[in-house]
C-alpha positions as CSV (number, residue, x, y, z in Angstrom):
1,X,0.0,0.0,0.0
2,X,3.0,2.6,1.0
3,X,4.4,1.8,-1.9
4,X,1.5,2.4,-4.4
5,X,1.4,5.8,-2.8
6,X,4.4,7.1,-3.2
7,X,3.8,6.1,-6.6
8,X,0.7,8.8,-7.5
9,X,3.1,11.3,-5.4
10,X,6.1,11.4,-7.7
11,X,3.7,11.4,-11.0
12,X,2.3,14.4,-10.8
13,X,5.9,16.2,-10.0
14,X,7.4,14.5,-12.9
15,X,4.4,16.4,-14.9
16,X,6.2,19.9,-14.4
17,X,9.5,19.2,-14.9
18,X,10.7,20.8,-18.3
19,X,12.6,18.8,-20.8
20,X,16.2,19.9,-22.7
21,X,15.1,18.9,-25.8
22,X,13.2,21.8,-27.8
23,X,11.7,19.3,-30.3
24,X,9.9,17.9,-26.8
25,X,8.7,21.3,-25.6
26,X,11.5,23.1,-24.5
27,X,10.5,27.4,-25.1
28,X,14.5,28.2,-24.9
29,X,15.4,30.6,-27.7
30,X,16.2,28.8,-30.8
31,X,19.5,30.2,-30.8
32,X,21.3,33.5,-29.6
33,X,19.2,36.1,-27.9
34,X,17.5,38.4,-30.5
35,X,19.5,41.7,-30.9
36,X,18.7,44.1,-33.4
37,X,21.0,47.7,-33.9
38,X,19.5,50.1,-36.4
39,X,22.1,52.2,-38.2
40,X,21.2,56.3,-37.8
41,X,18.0,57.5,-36.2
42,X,15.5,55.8,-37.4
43,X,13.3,58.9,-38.9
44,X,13.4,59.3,-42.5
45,X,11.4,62.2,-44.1
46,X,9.5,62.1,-47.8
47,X,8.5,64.6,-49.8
48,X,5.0,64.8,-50.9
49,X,6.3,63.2,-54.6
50,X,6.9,60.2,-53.4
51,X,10.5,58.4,-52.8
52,X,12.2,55.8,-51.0
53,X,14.4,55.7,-47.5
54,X,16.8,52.8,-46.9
55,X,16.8,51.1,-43.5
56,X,20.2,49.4,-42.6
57,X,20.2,47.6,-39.3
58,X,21.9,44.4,-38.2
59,X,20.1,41.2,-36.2
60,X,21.8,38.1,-35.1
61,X,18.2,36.4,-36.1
62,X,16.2,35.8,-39.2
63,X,14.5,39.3,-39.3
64,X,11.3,40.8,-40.9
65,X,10.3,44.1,-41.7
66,X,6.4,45.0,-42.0
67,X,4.1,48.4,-42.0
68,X,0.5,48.8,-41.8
69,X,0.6,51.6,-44.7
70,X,-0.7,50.6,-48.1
71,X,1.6,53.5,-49.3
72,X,4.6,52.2,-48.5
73,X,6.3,49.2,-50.0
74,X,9.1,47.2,-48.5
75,X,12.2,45.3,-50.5
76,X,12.7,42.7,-49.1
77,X,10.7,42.2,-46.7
78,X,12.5,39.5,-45.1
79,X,16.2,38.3,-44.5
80,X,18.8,36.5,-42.8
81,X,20.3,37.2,-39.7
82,X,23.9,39.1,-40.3
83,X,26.6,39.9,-38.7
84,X,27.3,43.5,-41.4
85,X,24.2,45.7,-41.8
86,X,21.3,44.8,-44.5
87,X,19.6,47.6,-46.0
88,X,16.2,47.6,-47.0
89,X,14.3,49.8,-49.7
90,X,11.0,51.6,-48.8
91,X,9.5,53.3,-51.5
92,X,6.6,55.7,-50.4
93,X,3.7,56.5,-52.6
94,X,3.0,60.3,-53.6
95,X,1.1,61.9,-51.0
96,X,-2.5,62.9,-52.4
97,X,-4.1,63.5,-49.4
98,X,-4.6,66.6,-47.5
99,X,-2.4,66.4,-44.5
100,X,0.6,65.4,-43.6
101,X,0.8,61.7,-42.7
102,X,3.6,58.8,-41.3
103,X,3.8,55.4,-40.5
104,X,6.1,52.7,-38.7
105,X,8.8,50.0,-39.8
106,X,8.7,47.2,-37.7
107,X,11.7,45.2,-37.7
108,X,11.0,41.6,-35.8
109,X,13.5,39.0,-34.9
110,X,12.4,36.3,-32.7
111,X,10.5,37.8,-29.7
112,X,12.3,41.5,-30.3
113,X,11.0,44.3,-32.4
114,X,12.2,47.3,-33.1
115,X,10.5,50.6,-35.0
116,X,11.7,52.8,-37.5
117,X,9.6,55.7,-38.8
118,X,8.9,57.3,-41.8
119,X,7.0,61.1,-42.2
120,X,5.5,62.2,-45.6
121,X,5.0,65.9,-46.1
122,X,1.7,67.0,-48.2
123,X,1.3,68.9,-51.0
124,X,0.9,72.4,-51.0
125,X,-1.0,72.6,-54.0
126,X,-2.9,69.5,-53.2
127,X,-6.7,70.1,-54.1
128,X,-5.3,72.7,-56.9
129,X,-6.9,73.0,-60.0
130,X,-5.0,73.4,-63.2
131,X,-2.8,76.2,-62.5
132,X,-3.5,79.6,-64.1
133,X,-0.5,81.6,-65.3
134,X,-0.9,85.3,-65.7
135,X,-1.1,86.4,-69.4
136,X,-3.0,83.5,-70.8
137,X,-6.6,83.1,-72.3
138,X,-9.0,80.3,-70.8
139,X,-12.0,78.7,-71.2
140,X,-14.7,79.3,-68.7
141,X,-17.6,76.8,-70.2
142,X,-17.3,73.7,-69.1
143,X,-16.1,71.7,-72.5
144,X,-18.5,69.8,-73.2
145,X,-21.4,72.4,-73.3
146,X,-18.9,74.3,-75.5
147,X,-18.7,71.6,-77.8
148,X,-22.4,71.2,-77.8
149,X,-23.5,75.2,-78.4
150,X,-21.2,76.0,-80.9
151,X,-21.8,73.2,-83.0
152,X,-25.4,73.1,-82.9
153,X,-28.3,75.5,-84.8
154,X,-31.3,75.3,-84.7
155,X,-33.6,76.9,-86.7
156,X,-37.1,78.8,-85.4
157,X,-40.5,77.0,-85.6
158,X,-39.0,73.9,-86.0
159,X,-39.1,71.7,-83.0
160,X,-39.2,68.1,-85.0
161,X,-35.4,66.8,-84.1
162,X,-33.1,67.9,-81.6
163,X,-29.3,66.7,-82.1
164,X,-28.0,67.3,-77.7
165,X,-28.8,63.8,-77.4
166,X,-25.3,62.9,-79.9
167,X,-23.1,64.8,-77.1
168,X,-21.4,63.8,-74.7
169,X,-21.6,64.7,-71.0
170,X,-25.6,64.0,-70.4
171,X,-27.8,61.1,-70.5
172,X,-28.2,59.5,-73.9
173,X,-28.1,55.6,-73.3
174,X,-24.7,55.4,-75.3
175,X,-21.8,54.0,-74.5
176,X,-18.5,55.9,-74.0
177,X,-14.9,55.0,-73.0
178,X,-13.2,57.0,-70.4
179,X,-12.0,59.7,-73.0
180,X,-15.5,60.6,-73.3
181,X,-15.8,59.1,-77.0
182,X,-18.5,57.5,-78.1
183,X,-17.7,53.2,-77.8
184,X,-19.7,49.9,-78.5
185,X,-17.1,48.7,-75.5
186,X,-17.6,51.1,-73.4
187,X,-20.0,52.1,-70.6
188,X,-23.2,53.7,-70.7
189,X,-23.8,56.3,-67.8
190,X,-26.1,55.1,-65.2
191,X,-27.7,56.3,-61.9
192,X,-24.7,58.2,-59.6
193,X,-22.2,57.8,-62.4
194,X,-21.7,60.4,-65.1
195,X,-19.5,63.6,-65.7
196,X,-20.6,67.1,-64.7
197,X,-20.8,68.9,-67.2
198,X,-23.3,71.4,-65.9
199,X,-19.5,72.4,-63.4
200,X,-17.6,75.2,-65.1
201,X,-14.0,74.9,-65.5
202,X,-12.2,75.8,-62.3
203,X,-8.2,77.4,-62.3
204,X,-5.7,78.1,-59.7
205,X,-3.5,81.0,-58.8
206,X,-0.7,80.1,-57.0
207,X,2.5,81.6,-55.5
208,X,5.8,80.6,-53.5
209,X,6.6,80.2,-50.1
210,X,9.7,82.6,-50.2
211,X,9.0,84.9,-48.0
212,X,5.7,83.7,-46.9
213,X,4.9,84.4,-43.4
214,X,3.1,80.7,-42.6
215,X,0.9,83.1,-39.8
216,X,-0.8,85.5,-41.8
217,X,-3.7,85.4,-43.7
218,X,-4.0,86.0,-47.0
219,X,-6.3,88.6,-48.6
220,X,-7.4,87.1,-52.6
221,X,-8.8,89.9,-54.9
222,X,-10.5,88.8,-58.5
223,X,-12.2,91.5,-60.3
224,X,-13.3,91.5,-64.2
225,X,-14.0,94.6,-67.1
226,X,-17.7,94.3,-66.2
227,X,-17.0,96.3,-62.9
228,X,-17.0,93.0,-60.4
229,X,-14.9,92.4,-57.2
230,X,-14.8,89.6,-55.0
231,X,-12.6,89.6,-52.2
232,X,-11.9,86.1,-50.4
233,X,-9.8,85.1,-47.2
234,X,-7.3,82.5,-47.6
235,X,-6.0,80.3,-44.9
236,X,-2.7,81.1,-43.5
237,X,0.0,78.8,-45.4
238,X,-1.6,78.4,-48.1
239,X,-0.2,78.5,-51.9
240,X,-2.9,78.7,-54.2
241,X,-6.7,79.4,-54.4
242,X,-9.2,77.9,-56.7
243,X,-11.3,80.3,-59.0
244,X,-14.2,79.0,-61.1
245,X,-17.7,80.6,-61.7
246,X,-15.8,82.6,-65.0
247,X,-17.7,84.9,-67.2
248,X,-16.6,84.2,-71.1
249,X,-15.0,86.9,-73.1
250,X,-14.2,88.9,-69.9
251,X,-10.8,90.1,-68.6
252,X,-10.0,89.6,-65.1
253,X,-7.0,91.1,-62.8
254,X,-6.1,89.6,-59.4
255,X,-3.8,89.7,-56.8
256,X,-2.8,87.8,-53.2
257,X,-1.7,89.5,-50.6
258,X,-0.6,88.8,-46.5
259,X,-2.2,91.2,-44.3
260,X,0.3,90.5,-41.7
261,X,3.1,92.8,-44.0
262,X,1.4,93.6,-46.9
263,X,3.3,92.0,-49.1
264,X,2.2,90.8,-52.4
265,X,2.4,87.4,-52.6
266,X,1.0,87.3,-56.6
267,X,-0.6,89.5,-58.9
268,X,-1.4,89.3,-62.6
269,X,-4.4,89.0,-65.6
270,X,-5.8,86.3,-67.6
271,X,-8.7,87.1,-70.2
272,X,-11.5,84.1,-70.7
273,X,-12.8,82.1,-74.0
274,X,-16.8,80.2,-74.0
275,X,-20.3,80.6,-74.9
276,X,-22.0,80.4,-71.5
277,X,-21.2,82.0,-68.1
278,X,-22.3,78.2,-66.0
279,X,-22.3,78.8,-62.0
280,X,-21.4,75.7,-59.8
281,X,-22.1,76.8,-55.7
282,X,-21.0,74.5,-53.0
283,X,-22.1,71.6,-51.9
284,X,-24.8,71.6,-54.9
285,X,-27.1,74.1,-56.2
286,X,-26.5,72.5,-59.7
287,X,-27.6,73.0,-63.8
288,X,-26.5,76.6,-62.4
289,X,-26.1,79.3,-65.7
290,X,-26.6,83.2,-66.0
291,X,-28.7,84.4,-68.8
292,X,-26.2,86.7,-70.1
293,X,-24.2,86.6,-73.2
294,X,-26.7,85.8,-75.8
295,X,-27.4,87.7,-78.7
296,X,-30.6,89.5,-79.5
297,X,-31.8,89.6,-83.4
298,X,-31.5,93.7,-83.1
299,X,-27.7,93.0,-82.3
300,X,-27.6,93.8,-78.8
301,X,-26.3,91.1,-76.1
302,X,-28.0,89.9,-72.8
303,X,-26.1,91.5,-69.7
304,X,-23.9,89.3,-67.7
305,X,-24.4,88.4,-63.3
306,X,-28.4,90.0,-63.7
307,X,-30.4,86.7,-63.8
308,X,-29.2,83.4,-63.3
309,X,-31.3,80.1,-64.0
310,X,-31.3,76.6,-62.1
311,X,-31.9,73.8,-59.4
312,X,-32.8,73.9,-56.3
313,X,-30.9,76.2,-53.9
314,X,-31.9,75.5,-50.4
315,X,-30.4,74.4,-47.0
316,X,-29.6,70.9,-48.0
317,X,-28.0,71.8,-51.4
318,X,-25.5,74.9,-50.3
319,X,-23.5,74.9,-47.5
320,X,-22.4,77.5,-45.7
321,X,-19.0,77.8,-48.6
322,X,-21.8,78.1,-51.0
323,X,-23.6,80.7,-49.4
324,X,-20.4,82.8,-49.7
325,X,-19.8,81.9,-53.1
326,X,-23.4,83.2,-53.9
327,X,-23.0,86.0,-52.4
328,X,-19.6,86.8,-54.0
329,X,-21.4,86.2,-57.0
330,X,-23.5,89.0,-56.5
331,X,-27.0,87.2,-56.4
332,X,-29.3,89.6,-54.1
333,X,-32.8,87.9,-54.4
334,X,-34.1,84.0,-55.2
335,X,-37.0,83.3,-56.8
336,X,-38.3,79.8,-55.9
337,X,-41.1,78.4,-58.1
338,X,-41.8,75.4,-56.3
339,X,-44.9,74.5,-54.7
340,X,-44.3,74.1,-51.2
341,X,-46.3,75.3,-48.0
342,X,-43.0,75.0,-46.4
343,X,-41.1,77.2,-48.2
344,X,-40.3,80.6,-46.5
345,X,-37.3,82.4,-46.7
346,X,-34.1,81.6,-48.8
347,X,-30.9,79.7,-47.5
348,X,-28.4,82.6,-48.1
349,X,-28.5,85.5,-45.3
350,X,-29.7,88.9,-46.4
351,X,-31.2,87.6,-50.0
352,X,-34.9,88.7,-51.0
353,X,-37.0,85.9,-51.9
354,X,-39.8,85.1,-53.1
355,X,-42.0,81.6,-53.7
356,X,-45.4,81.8,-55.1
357,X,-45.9,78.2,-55.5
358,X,-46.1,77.1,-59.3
359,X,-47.5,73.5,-59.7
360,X,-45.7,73.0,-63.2
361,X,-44.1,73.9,-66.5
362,X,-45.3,74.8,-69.7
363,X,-48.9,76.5,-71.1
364,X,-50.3,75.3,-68.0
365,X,-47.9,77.7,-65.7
366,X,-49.0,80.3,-68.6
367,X,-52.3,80.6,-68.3
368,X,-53.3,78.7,-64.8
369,X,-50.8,79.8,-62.8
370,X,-50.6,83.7,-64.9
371,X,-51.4,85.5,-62.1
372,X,-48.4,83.8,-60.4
373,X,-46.1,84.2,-63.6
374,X,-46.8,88.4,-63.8
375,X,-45.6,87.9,-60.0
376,X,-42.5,86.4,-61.1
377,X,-42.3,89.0,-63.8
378,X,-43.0,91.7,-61.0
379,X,-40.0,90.1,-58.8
380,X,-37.5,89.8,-61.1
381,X,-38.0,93.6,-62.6
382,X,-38.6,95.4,-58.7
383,X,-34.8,93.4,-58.2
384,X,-33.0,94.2,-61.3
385,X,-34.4,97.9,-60.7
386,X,-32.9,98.1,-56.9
387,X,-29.7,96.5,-58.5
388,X,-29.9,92.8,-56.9
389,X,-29.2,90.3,-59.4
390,X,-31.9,87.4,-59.7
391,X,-31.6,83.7,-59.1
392,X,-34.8,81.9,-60.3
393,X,-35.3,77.9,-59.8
394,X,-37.8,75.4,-59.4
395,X,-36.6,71.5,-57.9
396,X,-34.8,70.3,-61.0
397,X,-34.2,74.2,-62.9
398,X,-35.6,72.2,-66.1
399,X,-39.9,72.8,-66.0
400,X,-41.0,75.4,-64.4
401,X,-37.7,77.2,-64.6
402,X,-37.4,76.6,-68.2
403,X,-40.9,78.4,-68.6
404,X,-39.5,81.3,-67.1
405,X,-36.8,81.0,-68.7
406,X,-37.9,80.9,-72.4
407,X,-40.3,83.8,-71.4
408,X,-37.1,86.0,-70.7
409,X,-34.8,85.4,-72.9
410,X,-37.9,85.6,-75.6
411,X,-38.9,89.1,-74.6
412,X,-35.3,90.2,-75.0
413,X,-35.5,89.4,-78.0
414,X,-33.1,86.4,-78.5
415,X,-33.6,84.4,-81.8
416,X,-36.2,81.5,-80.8
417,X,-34.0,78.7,-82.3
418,X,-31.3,79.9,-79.7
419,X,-33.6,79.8,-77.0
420,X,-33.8,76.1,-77.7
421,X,-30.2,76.0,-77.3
422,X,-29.9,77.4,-73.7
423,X,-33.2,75.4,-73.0
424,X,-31.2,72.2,-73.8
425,X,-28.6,72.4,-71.9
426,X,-29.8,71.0,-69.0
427,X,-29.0,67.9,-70.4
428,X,-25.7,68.3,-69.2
429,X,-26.6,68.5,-65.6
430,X,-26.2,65.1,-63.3
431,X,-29.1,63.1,-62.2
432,X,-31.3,64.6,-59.6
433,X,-31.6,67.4,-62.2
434,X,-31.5,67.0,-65.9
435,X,-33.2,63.6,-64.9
436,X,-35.7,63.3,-62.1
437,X,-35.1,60.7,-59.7
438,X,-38.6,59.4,-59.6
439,X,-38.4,58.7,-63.2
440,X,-36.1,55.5,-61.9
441,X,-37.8,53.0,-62.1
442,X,-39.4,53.8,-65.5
443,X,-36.0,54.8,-66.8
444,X,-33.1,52.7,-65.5
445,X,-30.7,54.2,-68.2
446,X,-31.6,57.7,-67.4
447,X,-32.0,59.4,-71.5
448,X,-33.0,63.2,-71.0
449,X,-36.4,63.3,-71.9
450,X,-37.3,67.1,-72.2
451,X,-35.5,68.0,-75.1
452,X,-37.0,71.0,-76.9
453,X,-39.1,68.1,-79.3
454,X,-41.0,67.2,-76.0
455,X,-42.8,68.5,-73.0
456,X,-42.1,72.3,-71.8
457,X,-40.0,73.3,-75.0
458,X,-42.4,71.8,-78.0
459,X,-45.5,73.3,-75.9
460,X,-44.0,77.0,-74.6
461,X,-42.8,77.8,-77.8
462,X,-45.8,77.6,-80.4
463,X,-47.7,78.8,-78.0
464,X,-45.5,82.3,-77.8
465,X,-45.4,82.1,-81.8
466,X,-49.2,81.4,-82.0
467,X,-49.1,85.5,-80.2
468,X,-46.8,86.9,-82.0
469,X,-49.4,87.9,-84.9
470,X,-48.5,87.5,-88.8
471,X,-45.2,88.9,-89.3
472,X,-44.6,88.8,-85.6
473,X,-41.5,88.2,-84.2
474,X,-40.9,85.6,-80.7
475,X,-40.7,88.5,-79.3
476,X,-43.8,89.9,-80.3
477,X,-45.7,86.8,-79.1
478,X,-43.6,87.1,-75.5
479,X,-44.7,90.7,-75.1
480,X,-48.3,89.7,-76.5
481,X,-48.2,87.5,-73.7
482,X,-47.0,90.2,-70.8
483,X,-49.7,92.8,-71.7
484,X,-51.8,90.1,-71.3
485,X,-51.8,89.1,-68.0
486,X,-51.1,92.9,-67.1
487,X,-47.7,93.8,-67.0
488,X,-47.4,97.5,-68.6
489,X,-45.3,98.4,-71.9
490,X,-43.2,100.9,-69.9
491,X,-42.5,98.1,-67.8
492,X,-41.5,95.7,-70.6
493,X,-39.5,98.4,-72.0
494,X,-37.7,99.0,-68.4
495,X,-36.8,95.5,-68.2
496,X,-34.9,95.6,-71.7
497,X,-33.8,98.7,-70.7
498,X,-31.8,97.0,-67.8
499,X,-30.9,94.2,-69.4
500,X,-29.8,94.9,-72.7
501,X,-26.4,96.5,-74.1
């Protein structure tokens, strides 16, 4: 019985004892302790471009050296141990984000580690446009609409084709490649995927750091022929500012300065090319365009920054950098033609505004809602006459704002076929706008619908020629169409007055 005993006694001991050999479980290093001596510091700065560091460092172990970064890449990542130092490459990606960002080398052997780190600086002129030199000529009509209005005539009291749909940058069911050409092997633009061309082309001004003070502000001034100014604060630091929002055929002059000292940090000129002055305000307010520039069959031209045309521009569509940029604009007073009990005031401080609450577009805005157009009428002239440019919308800026819009540019006296032209370019504005979202599940592949063959266009314009009389000009049947409803000759001839030179 002792025996026995002692036996389940020395059993369990013999459990915790811990044998020599590794391959039986003994956790003794496999070799030397793990030492690992990096050569320098162990910082390595990158510019913004991109570039590679070497790390040299020695290890008595087989060694491995990993990051977390997708931006940087390590060669090789693996090696022997060594008794001279081993150098590995890591190449860093260019830095295209907005800040300034690092990341850590860690170098393993065995149980050790050890970190190196790398910092990559950002780009000064990251989120820079195409950089604008002084002296130079560009194009302020976003290129595709360019392409599409000089191109294209149409001629007048003929609404029986319409050619926007062969352009690209809208919604035609076609298939393009990435160049924007048309492409059996392409893809056709769908829902949430197209380009925007209703965006005008956007430059930047930039200048160097010599001599910057990285403290002060910076004061931008951009002002054009046509007596405009808009003056914008720049961060501290900063190299560059975007401009977009260009009228055509205008000269500009501008100049940056630091307000700490003075200084002038760039100044210079640039004169602009297109056939549309298109407005883009932050973070939407899109299918944006002034009715200026157009010709009148007298020879006179439509004024620029007096009345501007399209979607909705409200609270959840401009942010508060849009606000600004409407107001640098110049737009004093919003005319909302939506029918809504809940609209009230307009999103942008210190703008007059008005909403009468049209149901539609077309003949049925004319003559249902013609009490509420000679209000719209009434608005627009009362602003134009206290100097506070217009900016007139409904949800989309294609219906009810292309009413109005045919009405205006009509009694101004610009050719009828060109009308059609400025009508159609709401083609190239992005879904939400050229296309209505609840047309989605009727039209998967959104195709604009409301060219000037269908809808608002085909049934606006006869019905302005059926008033012009025999003989009558378009804008004959316009004005027709004013007295009508009861707005004055003197104040038809006011409103040409103001807008015409």
């Amino acid at each position: 019985m002792k025996r026995f005993l002692t036996f389940l006694l020395i059993i369990p001991l013999c459990a915790f004892c811990k044998p020599d050999n590794p391959e039986q479980g003994n956790d003794k290093p496999d070799g030397p302790e793990a030492e690992i001596v990096i050569s320098g510091a162990g910082e390595f700065s990158v510019g913004y471009e991109g570039g590679s560091v070497s790390l040299s460092f020695t290890s008595n172990r087989e060694w491995t050296v990993t990051t977390g970064e997708d931006w940087l890449h390590i060669n090789p990542a693996s090696g022997q141990a060594s008794e001279t130092p081993v150098t590995v490459n890591v190449s860093c990606d260019p830095n295209e984000t907005l800040s300034t960002r690092d990341a850590y080398l860690v170098i393993t052997a065995g149980d050790l580690k050890k970190t190196a780190r790398v910092y990559q600086s950002v780009d000064p002129y990251a989120g820079a446009e195409t950089e604008l030199v002084s002296g130079t000529s560009v194009l302020a009509t976003n290129p595709n609409v360019e392409k599409f209005l000089n191109e294209v005539t149409y001629p007048d009291k003929d609404w029986s084709f319409t050619k926007v749909l062969d352009y690209y940058g809208g919604f035609n069911g076609k298939k393009y490649n990435a160049n924007g050409q048309e492409d059996p092997a392409g893809e056709i633009f769908t829902w949430g995927r197209q380009p925007n061309s209703d965006k005008p082309m956007s430059y930047s001004i930039r200048w160097s750091a010599d001599g910057l003070d990285p403290d002060s502000p910076i004061l931008f001034v951009l002002e054009d022929k046509l007596g405009w100014k808009s003056e914008t604060d720049v961060a501290s630091g900063s190299l560059f500012v975007n401009i977009t929002n260009l009228v055509p055929n205008d000269e500009y002059r501008y100049k940056a300065t630091s307000t700490s000292d003075g200084k002038v940090l760039v100044e210079g000129s640039f004169s602009t090319t297109g056939s549309l002055h298109q407005v883009f305000f932050r973070s939407g307010c899109r299918n944006g365009r002034d009715l200026g520039g157009w010709k009148t069959l007298d020879g006179k031209t439509v004024k620029y920054r007096k009345l501007y045309r399209g979607g909705r521009m409200q609270s959840e569509t401009v942010n508060k950098a849009g606000q600004k940029e409407i107001l640098a604009e110049g737009i004093r007073a919003q005319l909302d033609l939506r029918n809504s009990d809940r609209i009230s005031k307009s999103p942008v401080e210190g703008v007059d505004f008005l909403a009468p609450g049209i149901e539609t577009g077309g003949t049925t805005m004319l003559k249902k809602d013609k009490d509420k157009t000679k209000q719209c009428f009434d608005f627009v002239l009362n602003s134009l006459r206290n100097s506070k440019p217009v900016y007139f919308h409904c949800s989309l800026g294609r219906d009810r704002t292309g009413t109005l819009d045919i009405l205006l540019l009509g009694l101004l006296g610009v050719r009828e076929g060109d009308i059609s032209k400025a009508y159609e370019v709401t083609y190239f504005a992005p879904v939400g706008y050229s296309v209505s979202s609840s047309e989605k599940d009727s039209n998967p592949t959104p195709v604009f619908k409301n060219t000037r063959r269908e809808w608002v266009y085909s049934d606006v314009a006869p019905y302005f020629w059926s008033l012009a009389g025999e003989g009558g000009t378009f804008a004959d049947g316009v004005q027709n169409y004013l007295l009508s409803i009861g707005v004055t000759q003197e104040e038809i001839d006011e409103f040409r007055a103001i807008m015409l030179e």
